[in-house]
Structure formats: C-alpha cells, structure tokens
N, C-alpha and C positions, 0 to 999 in steps of 0.2 A: 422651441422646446418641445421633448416628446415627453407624455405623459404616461404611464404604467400602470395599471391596475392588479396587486398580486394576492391571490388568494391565505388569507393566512393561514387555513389547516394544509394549502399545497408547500406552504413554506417552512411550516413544524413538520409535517411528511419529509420532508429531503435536508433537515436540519437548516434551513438557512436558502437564501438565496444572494447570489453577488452580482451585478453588473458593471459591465465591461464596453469598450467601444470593442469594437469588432476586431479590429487592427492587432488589439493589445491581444484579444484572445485568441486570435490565431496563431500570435508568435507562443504565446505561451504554451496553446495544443502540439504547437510544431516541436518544442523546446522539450518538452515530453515524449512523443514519440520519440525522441533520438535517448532519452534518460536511460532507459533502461529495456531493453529489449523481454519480449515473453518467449517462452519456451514452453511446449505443451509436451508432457509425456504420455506416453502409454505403456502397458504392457510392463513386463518384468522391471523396466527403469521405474515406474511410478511406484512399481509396487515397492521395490528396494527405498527410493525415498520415503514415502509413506512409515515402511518400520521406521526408519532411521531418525522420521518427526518423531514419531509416535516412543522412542527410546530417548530420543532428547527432553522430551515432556515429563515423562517419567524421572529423568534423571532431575528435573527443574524443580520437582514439586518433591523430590523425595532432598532438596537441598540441594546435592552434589554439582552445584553449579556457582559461577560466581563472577561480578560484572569485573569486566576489563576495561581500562581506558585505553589500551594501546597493547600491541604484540609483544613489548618489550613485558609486560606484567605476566607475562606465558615462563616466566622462569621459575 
C-alpha cells in the first residue's frame, strides 16, 4: 500500500484533489483530447467573435433571451 501526504491549503487552492490509477487517467486524458478540439483565433475572426459574445451578453442581461430544450422550441 502507497501512502500520500496532501497539503490542505494546496487542496482548497485547486478546489479539490482526486486520485486515479494511472491507466484510468490516461484513458480518460486520451478520451478528452479527442472531445472537443481548440481553435485559436486571431485577427479580424477574434475580433468579429468577441462583438458577437460581447452582443449575446448584452442581449442575456438586457432579458431578450430564453432557455431551450431542443431546436424544435425555435418556432
């Protein structure tokens, strides 16, 4: 049996800690990179996304927005 020693202001710092056999975390890091891919922008694209948070924000708090459960509720 291995024995752990863990800090507890390094475990309230990073909310938590979990342990894993090694096996399990690597499928699981592996099963993540395949999730969802990152896309970095620059230039004129960032900026056009940017307004277009920055206009959904606006539209969120000023109400004009509203939850959906499904594409069909778009009618």
């Amino acid at each position: 049996m291995t024995t752990a020693t863990l800090l507890k202001k390094a475990a309230e710092k990073d909310k938590g800690v979990v342990v894993l056999p090694i096996a399990e975390y690597e499928s699981l890091r592996r099963a993540a990179e395949r999730a969802v891919p990152e896309y970095y922008l620059t230039g004129k694209a960032a900026e056009e996304l940017d307004q277009l948070v920055e206009e959904g924000l606006r539209e969120h708090a000023a109400g004009k927005t509203r939850k959906l459960r499904s594409l069909a509720d778009l009618d």
